[in-house]
C-alpha positions as CSV (number, residue, x, y, z in Angstrom):
1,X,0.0,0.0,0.0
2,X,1.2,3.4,-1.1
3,X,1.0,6.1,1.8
4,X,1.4,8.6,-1.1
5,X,-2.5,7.0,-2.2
6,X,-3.8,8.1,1.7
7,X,-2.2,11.7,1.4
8,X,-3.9,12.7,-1.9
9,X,-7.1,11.1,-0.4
10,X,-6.9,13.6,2.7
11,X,-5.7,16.3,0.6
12,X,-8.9,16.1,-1.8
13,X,-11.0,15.8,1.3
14,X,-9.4,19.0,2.6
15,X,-9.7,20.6,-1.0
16,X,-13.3,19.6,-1.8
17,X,-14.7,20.7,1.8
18,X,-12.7,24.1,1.9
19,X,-14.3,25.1,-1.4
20,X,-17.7,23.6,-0.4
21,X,-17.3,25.5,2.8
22,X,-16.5,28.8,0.9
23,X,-19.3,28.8,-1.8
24,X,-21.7,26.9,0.2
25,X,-21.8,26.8,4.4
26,X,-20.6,30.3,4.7
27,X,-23.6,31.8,3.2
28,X,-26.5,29.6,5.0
29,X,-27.9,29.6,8.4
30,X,-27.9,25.9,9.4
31,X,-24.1,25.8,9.0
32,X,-23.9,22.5,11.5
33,X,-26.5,21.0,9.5
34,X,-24.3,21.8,5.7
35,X,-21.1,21.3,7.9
36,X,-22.0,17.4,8.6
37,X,-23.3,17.3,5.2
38,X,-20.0,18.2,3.5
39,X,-17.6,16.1,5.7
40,X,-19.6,13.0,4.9
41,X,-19.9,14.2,0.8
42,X,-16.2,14.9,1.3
43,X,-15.3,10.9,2.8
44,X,-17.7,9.6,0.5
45,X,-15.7,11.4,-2.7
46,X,-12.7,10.3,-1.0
47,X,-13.5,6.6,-0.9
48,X,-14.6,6.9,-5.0
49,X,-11.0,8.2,-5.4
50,X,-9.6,5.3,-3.2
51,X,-11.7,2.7,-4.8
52,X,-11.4,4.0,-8.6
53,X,-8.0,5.4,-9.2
54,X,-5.7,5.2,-6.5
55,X,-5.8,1.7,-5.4
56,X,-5.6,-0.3,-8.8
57,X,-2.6,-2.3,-10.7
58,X,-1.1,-0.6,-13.8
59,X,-2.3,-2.9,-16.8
60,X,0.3,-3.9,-19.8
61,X,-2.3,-2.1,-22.1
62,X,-5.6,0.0,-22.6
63,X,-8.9,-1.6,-22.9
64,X,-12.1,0.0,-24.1
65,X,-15.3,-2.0,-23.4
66,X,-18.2,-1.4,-25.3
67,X,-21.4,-3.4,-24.1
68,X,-21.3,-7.1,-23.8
69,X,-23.7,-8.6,-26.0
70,X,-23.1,-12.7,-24.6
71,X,-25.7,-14.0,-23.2
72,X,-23.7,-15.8,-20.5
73,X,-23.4,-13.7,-17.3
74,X,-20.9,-14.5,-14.5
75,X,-20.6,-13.8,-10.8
76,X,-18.0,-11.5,-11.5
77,X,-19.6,-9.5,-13.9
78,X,-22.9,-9.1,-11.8
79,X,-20.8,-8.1,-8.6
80,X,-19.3,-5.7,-11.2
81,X,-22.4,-4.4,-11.9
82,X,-23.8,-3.8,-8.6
83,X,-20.4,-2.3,-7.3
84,X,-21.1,0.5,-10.1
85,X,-24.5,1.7,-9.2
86,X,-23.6,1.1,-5.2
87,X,-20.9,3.3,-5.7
88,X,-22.9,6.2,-7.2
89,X,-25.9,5.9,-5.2
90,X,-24.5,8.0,-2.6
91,X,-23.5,10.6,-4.7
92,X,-27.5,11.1,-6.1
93,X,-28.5,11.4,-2.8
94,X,-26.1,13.9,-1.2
95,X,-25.9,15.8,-3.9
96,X,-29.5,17.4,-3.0
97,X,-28.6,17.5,0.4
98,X,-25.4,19.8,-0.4
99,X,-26.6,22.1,-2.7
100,X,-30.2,23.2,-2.9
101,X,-32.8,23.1,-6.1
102,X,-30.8,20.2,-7.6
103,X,-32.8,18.6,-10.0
104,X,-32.7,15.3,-12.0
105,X,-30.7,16.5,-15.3
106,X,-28.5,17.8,-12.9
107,X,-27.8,14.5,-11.2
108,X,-27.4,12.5,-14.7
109,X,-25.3,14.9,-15.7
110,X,-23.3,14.9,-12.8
111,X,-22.9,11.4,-12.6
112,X,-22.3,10.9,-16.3
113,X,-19.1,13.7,-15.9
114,X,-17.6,12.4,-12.9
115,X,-18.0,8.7,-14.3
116,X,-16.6,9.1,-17.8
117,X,-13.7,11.2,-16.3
118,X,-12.7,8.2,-13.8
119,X,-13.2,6.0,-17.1
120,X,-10.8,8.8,-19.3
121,X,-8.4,8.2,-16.4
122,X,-8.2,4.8,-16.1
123,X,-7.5,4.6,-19.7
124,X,-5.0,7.3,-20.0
125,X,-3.4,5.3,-16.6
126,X,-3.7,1.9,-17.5
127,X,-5.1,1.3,-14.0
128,X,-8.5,0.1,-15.8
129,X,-10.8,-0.6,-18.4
130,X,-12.8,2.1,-20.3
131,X,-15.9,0.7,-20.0
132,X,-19.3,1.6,-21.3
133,X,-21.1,-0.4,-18.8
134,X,-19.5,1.5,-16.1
135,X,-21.2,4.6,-17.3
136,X,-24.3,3.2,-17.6
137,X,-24.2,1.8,-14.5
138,X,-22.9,4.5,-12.7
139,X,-25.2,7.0,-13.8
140,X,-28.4,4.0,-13.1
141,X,-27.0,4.3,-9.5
142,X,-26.9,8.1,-9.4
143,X,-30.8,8.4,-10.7
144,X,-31.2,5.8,-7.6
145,X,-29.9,8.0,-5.2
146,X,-31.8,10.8,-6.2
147,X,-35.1,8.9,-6.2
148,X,-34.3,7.6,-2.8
149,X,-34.3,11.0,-1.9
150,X,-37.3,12.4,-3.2
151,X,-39.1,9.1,-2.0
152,X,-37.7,10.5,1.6
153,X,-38.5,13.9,1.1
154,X,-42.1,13.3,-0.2
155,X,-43.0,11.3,3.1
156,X,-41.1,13.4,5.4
157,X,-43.2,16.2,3.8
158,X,-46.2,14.3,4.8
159,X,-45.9,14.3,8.4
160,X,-44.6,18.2,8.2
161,X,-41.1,17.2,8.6
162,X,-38.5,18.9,6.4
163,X,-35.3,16.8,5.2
164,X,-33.6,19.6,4.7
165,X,-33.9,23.6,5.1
């Protein structure tokens, strides 16, 4: 294990929080409630990074993977599967929490930007495959998160409870 991998980890953490913290906490009332928010947004981004880029064996050469059309499916590719859309899940539902009026597009577009630049990286890299799939998935997981929210928020909102100010 590279202790260089933990610094840049930390360091992004720090990075992403400060500037969330400077566009976003210092102009809000609830800052306890955005502070919590953005530590948890800032380990969960931290973690992608960890489990993405920094912790992966340097391949002998670049791979792009366009969709599979076999009809066999393995193990591996269904744990493959469901590791994508876990890992954005979290990201659709913070998102809203962070930042207010986010909206759906904003989400898929989010997703779709953050996955195809991990994807860009791991082929530039060679730490990974460029995979198609991943998108897909990614994004799938993403629009899951956000409709957990919403779900949340819509039965919060009928007892008179607010998720979020």
């Amino acid at each position: 294990m590279n202790i260089w991998n933990e610094w840049i980890e930390i360091i992004f953490s720090f990075i992403f929080f400060g500037g969330y913290y400077y566009f976003v906490i210092r102009k809000e009332e609830h800052r306890i409630k955005y502070c919590v928010i953005g530590i948890l947004y800032s380990i969960y981004l931290a973690g992608m990074l960890h489990f993405t880029l920094l912790h992966r064996v340097i391949l002998d050469t670049r791979h792009i993977k366009f969709f599979s059309l076999n009809t066999g499916v393995s193990i591996y590719d269904m744990s493959e599967t469901f590791y994508n859309i876990f890992l954005f899940i979290p990201m659709g539902f913070l998102t809203p929490l962070c930042f207010k009026n986010i909206k759906l597009k904003r989400i898929l577009f989010q997703c779709l930007c953050i996955s195809f630049g991990i994807e860009i990286i791991q082929l530039i890299f060679q730490i990974g495959f460029f995979d198609i799939n991943d998108l897909v998935n990614n994004v799938l997981g993403g629009i899951i998160g956000y409709l957990l929210f919403t779900l949340i928020e819509k039965e919060l909102n009928k007892y008179g409870k607010v998720l979020w100010n």
